[in-house]
PDBQT receptor file of N, H, CA, C and O in Angstrom, charges set to zero:
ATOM      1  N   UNK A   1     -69.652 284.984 -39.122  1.00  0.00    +0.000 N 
ATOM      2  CA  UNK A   1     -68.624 285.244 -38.131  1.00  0.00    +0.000 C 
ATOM      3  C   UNK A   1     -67.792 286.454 -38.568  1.00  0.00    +0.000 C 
ATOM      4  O   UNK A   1     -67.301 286.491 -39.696  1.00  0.00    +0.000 OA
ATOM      5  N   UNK A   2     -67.616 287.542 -37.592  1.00  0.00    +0.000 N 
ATOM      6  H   UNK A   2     -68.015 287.512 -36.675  1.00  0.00    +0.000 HD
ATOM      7  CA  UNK A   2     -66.477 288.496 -37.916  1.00  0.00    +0.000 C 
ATOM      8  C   UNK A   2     -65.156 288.122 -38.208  1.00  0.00    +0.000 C 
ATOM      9  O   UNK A   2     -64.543 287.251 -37.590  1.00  0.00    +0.000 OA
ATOM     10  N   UNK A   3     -64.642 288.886 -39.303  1.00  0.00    +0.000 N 
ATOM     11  H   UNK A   3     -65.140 289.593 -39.805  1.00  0.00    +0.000 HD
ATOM     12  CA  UNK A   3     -63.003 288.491 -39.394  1.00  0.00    +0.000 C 
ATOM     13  C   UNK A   3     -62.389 289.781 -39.202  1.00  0.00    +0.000 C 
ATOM     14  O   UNK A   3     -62.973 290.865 -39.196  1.00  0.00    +0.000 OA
ATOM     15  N   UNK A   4     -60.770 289.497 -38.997  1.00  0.00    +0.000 N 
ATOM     16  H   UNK A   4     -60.296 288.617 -39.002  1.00  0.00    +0.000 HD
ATOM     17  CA  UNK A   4     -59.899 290.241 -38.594  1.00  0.00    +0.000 C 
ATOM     18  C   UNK A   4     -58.768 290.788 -39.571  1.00  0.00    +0.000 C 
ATOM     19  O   UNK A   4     -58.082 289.821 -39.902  1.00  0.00    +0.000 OA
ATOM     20  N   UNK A   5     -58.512 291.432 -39.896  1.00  0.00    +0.000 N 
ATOM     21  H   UNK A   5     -59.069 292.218 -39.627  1.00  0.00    +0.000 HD
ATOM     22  CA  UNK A   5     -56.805 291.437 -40.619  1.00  0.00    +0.000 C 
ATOM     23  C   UNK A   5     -56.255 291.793 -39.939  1.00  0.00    +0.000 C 
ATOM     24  O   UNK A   5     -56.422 292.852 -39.334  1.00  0.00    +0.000 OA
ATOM     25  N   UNK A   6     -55.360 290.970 -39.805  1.00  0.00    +0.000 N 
ATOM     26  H   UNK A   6     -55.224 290.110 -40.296  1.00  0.00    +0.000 HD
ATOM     27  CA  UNK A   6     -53.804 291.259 -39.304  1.00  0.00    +0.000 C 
ATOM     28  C   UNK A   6     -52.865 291.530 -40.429  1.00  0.00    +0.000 C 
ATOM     29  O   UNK A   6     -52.826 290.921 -41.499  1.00  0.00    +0.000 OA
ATOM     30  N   UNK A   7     -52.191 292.420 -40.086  1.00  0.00    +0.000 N 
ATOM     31  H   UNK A   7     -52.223 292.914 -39.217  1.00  0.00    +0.000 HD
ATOM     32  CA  UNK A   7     -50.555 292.471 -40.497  1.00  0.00    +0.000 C 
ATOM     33  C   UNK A   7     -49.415 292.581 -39.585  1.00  0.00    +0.000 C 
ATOM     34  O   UNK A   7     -49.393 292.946 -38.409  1.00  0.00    +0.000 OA
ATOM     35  N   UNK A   8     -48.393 292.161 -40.426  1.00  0.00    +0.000 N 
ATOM     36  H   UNK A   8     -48.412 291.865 -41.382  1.00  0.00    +0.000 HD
ATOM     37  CA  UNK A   8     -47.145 292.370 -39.847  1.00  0.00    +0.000 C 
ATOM     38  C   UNK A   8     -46.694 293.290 -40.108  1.00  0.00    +0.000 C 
ATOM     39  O   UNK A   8     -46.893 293.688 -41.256  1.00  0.00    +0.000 OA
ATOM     40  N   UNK A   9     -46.118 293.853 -39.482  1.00  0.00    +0.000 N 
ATOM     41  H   UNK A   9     -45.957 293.530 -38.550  1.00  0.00    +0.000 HD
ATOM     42  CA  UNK A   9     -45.414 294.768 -39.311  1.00  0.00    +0.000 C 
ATOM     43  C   UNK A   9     -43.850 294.935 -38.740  1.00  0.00    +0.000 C 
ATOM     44  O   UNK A   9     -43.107 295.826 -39.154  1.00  0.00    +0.000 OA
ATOM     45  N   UNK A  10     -43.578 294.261 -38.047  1.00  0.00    +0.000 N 
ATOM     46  H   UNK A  10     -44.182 293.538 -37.711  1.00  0.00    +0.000 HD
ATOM     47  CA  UNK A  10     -42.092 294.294 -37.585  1.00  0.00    +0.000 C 
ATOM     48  C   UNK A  10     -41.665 292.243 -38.199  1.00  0.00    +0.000 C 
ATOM     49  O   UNK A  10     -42.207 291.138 -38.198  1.00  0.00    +0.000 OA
ATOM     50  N   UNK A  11     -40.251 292.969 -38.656  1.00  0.00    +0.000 N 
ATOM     51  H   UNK A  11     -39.810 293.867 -38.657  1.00  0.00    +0.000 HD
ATOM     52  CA  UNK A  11     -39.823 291.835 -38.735  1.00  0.00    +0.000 C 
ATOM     53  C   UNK A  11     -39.115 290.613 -37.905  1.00  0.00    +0.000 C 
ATOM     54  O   UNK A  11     -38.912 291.003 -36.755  1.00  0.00    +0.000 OA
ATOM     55  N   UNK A  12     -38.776 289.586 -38.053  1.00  0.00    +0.000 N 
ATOM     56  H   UNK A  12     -38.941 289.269 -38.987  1.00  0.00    +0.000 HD
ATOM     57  CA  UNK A  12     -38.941 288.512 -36.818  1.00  0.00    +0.000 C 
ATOM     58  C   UNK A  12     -37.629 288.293 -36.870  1.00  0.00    +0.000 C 
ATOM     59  O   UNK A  12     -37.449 287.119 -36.548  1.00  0.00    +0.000 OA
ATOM     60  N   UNK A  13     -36.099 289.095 -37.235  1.00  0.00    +0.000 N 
ATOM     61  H   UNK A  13     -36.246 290.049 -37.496  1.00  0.00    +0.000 HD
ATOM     62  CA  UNK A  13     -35.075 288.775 -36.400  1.00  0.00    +0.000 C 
ATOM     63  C   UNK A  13     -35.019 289.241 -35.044  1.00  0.00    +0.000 C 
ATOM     64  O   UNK A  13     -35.630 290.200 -34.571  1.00  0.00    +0.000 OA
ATOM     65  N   UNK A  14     -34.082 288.328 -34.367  1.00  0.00    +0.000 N 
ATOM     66  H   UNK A  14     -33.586 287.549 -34.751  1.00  0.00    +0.000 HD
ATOM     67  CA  UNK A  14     -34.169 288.583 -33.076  1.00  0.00    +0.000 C 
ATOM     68  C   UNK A  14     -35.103 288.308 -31.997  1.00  0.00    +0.000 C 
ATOM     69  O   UNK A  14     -34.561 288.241 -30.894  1.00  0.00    +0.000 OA
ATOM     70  N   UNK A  15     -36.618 288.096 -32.022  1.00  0.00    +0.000 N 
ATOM     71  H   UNK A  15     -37.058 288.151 -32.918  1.00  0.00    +0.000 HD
ATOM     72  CA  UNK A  15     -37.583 287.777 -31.568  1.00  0.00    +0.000 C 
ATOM     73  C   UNK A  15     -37.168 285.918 -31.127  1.00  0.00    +0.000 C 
ATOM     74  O   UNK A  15     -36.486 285.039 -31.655  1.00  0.00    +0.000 OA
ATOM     75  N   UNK A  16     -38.085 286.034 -29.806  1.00  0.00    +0.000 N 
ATOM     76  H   UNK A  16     -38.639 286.748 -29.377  1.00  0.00    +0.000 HD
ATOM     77  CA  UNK A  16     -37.833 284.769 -28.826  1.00  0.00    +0.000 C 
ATOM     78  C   UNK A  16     -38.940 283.834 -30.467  1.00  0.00    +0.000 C 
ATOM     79  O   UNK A  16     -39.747 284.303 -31.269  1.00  0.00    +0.000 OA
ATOM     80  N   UNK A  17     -38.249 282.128 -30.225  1.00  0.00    +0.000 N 
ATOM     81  H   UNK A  17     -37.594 281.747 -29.573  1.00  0.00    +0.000 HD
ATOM     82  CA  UNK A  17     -38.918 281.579 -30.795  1.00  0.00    +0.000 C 
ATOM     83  C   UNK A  17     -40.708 281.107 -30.946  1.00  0.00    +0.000 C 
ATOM     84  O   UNK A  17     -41.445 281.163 -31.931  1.00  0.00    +0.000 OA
ATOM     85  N   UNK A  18     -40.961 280.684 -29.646  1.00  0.00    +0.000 N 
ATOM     86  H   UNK A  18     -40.363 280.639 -28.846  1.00  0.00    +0.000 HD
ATOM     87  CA  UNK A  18     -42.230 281.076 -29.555  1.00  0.00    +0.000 C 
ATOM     88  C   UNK A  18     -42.862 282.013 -29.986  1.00  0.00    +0.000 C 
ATOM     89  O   UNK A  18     -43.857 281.774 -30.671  1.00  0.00    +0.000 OA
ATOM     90  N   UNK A  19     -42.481 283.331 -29.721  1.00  0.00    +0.000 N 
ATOM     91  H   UNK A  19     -41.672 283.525 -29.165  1.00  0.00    +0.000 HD
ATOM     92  CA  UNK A  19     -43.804 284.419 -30.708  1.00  0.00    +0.000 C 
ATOM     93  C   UNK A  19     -42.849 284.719 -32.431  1.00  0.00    +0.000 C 
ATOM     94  O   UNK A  19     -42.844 285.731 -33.133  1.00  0.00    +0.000 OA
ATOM     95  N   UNK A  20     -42.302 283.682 -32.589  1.00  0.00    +0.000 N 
ATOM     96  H   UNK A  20     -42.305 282.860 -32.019  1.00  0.00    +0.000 HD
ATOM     97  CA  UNK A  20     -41.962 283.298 -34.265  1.00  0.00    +0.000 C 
ATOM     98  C   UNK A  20     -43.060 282.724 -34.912  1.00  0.00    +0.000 C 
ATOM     99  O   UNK A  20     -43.712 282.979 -35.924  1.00  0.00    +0.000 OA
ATOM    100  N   UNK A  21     -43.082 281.400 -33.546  1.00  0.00    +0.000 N 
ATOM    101  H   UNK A  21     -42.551 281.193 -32.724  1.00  0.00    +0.000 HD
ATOM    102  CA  UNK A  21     -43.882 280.254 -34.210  1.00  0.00    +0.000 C 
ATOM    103  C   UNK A  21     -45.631 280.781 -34.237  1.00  0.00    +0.000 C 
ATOM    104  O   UNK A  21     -46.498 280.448 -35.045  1.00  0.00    +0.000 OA
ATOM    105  N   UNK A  22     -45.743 281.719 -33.030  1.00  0.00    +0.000 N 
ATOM    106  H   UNK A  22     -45.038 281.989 -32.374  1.00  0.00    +0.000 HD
ATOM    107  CA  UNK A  22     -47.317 282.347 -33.338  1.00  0.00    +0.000 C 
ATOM    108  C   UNK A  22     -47.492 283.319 -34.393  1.00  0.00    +0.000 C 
ATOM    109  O   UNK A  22     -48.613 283.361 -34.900  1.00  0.00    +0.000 OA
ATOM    110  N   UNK A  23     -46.458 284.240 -34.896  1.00  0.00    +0.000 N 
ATOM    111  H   UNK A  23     -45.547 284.206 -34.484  1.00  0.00    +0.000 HD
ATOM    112  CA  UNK A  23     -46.391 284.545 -35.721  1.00  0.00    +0.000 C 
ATOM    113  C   UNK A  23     -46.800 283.682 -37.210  1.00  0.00    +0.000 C 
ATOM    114  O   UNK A  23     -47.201 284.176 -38.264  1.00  0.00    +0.000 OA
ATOM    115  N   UNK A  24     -46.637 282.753 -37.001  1.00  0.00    +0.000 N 
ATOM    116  H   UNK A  24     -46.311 282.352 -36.145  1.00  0.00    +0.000 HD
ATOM    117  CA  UNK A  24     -46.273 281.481 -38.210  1.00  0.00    +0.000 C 
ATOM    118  C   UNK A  24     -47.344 280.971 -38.137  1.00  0.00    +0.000 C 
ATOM    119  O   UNK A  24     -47.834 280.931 -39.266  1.00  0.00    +0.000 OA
ATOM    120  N   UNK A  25     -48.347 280.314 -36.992  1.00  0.00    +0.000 N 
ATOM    121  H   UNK A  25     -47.949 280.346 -36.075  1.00  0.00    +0.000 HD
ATOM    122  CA  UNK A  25     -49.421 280.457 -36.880  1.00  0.00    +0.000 C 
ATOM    123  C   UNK A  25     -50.566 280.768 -37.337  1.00  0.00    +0.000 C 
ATOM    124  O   UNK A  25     -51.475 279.995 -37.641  1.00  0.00    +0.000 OA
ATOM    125  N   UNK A  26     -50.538 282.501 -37.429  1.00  0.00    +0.000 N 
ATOM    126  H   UNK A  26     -49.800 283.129 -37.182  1.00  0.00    +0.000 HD
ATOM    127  CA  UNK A  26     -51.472 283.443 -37.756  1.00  0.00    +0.000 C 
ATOM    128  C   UNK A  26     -51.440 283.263 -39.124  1.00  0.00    +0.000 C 
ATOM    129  O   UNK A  26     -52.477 283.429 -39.767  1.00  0.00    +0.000 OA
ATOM    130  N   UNK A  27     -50.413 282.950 -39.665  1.00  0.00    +0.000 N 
ATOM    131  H   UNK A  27     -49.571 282.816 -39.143  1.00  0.00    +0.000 HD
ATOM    132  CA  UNK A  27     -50.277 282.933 -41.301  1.00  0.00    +0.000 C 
ATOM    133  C   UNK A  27     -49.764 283.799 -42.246  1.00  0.00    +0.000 C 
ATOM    134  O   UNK A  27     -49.885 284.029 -43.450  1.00  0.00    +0.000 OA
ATOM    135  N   UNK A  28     -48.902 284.362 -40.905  1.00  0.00    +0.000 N 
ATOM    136  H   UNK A  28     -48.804 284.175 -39.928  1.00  0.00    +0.000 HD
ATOM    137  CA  UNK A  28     -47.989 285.193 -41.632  1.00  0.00    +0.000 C 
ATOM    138  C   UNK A  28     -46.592 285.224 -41.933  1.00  0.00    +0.000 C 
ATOM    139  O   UNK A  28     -45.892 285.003 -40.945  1.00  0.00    +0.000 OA
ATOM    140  N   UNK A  29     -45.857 285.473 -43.207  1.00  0.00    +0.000 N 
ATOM    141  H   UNK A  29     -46.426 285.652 -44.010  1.00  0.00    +0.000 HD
ATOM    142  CA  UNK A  29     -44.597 285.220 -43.573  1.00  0.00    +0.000 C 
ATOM    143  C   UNK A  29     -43.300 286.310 -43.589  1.00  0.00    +0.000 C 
ATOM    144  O   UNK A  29     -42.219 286.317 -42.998  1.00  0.00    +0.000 OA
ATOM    145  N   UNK A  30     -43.772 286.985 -44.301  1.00  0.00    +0.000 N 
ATOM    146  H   UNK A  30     -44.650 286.979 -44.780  1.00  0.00    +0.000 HD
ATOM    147  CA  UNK A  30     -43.458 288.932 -44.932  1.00  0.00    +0.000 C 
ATOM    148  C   UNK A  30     -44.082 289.506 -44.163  1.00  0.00    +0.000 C 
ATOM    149  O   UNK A  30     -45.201 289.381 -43.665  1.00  0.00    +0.000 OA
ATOM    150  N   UNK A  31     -42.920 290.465 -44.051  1.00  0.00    +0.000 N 
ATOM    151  H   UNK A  31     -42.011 290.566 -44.456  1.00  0.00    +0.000 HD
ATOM    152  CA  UNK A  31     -43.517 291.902 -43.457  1.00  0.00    +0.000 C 
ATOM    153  C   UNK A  31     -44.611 292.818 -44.848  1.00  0.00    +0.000 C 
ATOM    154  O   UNK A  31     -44.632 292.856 -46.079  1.00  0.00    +0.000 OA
ATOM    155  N   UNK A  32     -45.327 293.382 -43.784  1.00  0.00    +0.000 N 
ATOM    156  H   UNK A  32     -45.311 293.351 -42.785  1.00  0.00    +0.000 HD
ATOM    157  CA  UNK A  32     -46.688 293.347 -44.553  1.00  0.00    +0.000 C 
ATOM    158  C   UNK A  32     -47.878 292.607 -45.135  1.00  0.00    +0.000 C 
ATOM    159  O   UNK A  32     -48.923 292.978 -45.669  1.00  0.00    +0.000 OA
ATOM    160  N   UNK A  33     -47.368 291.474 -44.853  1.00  0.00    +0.000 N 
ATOM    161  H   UNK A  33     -46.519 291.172 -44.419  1.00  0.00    +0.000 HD
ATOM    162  CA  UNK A  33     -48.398 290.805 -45.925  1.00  0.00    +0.000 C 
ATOM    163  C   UNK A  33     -49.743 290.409 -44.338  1.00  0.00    +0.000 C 
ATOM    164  O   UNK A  33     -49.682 290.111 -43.145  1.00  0.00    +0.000 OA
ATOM    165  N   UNK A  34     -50.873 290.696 -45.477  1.00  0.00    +0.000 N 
ATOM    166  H   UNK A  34     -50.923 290.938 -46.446  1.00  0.00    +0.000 HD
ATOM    167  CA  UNK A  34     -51.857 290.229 -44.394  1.00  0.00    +0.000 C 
ATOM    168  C   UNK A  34     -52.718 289.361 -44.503  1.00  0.00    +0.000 C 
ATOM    169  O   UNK A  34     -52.979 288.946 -45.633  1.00  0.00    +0.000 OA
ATOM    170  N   UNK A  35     -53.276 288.937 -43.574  1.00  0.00    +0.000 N 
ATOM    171  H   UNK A  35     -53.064 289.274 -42.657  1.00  0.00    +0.000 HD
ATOM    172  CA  UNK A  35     -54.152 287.760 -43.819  1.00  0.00    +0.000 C 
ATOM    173  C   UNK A  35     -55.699 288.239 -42.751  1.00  0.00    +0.000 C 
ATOM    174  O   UNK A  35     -55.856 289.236 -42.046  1.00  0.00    +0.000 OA
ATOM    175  N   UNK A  36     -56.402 287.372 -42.949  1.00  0.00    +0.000 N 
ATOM    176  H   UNK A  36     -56.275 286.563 -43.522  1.00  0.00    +0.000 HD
ATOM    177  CA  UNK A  36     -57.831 287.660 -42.694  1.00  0.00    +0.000 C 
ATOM    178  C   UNK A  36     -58.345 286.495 -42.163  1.00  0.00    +0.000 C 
ATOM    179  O   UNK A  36     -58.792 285.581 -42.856  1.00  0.00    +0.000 OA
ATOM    180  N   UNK A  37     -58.277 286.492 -40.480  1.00  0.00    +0.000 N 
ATOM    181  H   UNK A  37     -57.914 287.234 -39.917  1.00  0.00    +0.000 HD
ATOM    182  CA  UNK A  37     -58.800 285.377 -39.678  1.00  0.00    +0.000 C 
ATOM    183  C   UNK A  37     -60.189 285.798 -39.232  1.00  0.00    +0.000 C 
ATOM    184  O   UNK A  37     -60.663 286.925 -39.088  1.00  0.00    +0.000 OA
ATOM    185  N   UNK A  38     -60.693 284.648 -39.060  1.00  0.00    +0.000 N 
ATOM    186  H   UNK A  38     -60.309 283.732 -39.177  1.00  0.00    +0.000 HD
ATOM    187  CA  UNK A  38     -61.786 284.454 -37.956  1.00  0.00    +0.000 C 
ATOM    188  C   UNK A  38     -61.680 285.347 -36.173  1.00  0.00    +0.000 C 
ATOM    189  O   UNK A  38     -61.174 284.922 -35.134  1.00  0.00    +0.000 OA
ATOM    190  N   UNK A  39     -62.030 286.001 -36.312  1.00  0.00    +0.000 N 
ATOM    191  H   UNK A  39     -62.441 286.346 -37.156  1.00  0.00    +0.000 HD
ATOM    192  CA  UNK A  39     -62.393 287.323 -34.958  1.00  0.00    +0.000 C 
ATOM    193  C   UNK A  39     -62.881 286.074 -33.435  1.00  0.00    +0.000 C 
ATOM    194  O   UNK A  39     -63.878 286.356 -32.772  1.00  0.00    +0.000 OA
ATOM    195  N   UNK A  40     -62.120 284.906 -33.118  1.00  0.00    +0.000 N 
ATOM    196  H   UNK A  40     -61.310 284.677 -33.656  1.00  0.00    +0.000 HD
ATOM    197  CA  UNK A  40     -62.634 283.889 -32.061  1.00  0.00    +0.000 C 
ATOM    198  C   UNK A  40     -60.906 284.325 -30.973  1.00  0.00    +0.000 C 
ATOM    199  O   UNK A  40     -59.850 284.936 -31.137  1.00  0.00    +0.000 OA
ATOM    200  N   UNK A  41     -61.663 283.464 -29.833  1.00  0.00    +0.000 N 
ATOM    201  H   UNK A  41     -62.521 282.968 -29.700  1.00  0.00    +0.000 HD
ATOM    202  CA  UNK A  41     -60.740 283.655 -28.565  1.00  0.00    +0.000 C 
ATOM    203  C   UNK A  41     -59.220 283.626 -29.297  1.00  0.00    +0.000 C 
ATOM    204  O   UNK A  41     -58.422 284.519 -29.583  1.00  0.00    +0.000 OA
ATOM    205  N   UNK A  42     -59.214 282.455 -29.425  1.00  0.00    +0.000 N 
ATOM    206  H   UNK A  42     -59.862 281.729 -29.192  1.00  0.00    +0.000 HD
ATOM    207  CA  UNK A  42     -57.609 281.369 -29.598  1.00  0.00    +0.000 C 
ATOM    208  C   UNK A  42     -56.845 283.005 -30.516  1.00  0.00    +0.000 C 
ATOM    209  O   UNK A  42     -55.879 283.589 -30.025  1.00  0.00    +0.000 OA
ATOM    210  N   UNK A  43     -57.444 283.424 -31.690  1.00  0.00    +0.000 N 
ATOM    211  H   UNK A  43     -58.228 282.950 -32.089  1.00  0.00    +0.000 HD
ATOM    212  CA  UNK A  43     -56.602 284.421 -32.377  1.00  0.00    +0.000 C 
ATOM    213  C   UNK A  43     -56.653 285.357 -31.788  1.00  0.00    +0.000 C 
ATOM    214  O   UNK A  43     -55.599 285.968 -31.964  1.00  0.00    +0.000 OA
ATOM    215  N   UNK A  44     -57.291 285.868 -31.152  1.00  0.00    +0.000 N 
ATOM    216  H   UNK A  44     -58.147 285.372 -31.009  1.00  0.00    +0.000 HD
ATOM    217  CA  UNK A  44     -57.041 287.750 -30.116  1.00  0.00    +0.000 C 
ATOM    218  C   UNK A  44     -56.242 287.082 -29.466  1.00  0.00    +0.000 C 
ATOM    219  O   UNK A  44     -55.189 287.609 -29.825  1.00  0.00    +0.000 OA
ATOM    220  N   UNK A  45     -55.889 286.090 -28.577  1.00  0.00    +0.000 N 
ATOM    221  H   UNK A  45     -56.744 285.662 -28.285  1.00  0.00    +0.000 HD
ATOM    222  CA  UNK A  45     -54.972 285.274 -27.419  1.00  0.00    +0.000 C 
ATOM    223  C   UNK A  45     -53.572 285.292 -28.860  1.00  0.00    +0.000 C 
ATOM    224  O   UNK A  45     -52.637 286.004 -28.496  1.00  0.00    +0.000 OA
ATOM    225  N   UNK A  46     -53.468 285.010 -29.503  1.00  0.00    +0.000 N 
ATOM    226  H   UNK A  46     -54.228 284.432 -29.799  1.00  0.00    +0.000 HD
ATOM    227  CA  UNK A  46     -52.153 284.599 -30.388  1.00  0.00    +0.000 C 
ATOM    228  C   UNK A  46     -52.194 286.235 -30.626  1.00  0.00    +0.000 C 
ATOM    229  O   UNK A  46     -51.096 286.778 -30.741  1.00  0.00    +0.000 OA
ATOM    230  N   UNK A  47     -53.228 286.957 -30.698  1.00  0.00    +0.000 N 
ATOM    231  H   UNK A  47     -54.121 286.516 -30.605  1.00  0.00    +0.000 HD
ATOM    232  CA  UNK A  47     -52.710 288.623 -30.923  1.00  0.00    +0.000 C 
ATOM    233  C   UNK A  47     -52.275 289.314 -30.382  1.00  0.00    +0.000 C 
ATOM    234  O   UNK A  47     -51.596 290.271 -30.754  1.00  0.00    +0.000 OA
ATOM    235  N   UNK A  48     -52.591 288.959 -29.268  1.00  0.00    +0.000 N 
ATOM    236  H   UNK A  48     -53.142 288.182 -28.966  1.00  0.00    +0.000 HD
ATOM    237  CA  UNK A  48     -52.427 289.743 -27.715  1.00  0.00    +0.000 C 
ATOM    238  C   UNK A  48     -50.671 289.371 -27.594  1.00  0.00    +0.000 C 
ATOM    239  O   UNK A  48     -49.902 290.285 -27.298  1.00  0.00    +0.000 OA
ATOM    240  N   UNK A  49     -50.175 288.041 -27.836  1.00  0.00    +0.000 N 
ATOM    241  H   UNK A  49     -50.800 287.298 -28.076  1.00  0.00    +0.000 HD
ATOM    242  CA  UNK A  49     -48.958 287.507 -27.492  1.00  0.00    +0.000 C 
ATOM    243  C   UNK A  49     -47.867 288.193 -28.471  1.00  0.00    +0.000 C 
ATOM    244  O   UNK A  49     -46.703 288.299 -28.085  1.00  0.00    +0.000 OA
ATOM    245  N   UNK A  50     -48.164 288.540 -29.425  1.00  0.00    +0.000 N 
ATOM    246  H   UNK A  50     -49.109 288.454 -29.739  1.00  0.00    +0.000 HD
ATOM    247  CA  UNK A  50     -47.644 289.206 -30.649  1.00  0.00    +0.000 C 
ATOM    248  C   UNK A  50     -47.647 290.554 -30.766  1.00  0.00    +0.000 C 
ATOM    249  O   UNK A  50     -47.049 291.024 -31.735  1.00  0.00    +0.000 OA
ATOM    250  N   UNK A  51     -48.215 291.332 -29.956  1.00  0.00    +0.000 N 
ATOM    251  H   UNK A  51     -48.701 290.950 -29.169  1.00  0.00    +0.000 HD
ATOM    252  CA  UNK A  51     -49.096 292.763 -30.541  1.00  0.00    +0.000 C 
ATOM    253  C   UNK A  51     -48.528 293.662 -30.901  1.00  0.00    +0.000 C 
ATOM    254  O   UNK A  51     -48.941 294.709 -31.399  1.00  0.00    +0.000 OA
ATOM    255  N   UNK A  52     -46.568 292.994 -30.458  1.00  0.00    +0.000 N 
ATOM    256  H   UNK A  52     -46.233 292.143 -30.053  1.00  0.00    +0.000 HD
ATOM    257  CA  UNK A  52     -45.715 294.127 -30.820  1.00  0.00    +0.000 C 
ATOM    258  C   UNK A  52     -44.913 293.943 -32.257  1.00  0.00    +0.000 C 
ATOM    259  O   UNK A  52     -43.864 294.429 -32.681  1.00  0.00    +0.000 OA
ATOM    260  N   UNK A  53     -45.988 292.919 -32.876  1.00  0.00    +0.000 N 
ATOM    261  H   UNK A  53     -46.840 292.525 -32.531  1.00  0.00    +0.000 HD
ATOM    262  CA  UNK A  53     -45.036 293.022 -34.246  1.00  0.00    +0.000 C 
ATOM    263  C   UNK A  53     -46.352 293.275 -35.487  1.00  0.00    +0.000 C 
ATOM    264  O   UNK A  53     -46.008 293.537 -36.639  1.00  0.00    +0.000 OA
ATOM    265  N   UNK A  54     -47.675 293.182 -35.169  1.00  0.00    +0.000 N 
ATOM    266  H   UNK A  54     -47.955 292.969 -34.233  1.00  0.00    +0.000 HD
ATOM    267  CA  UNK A  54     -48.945 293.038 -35.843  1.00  0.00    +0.000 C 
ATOM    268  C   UNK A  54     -49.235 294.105 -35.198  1.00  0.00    +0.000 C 
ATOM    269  O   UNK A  54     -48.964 294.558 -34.086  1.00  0.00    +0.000 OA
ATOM    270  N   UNK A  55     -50.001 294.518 -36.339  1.00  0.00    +0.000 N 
ATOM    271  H   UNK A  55     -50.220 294.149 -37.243  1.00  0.00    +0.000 HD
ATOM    272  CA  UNK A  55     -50.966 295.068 -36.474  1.00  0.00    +0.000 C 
ATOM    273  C   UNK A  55     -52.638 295.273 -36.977  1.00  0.00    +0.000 C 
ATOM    274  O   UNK A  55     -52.689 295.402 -38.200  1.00  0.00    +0.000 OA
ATOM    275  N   UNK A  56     -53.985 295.330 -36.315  1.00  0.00    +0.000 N 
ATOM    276  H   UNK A  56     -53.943 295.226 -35.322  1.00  0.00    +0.000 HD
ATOM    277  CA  UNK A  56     -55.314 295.010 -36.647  1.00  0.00    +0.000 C 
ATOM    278  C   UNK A  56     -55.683 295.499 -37.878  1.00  0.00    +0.000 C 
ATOM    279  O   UNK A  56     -56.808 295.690 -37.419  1.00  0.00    +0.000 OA
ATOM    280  N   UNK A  57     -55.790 295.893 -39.054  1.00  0.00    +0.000 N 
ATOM    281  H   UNK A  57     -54.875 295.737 -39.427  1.00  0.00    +0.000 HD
ATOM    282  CA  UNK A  57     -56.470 296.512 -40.054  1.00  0.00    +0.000 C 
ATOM    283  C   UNK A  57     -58.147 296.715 -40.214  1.00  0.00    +0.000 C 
ATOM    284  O   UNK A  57     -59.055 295.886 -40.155  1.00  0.00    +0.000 OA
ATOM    285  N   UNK A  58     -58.155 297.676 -40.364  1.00  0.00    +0.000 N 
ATOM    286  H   UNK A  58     -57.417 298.349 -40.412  1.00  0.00    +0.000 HD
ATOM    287  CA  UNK A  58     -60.057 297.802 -40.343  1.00  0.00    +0.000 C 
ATOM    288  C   UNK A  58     -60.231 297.127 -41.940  1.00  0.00    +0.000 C 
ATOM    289  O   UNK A  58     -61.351 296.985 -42.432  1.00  0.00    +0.000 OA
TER     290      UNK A  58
């Protein structure tokens, strides 16, 4: 299966709670720090909802 990295990139003051908790989700804590999901629907859908604080990494 393809995987993805995400990072963060913007930090989560101020942001509505919901795209906190998808944030939180994805498995991310810190700005910058990244993690490496599974490339399936449910996470592009939690990426798509987020896209303005993540970022994809090749």
């Amino acid at each position: 299966m393809n995987k993805l990295k995400v990072r963060l990139v913007k930090g989560l003051a101020g942001i509505k709670q919901r795209h906190r908790d998808t944030v939180r989700g994805l498995g991310l804590k810190k700005i910058n720090q990244t993690v490496e999901l599974a490339d399936t629907p449910a996470v592009r859908g939690m990426i798509n909802r987020v896209n303005y604080l993540v970022r994809i990494d090749d």
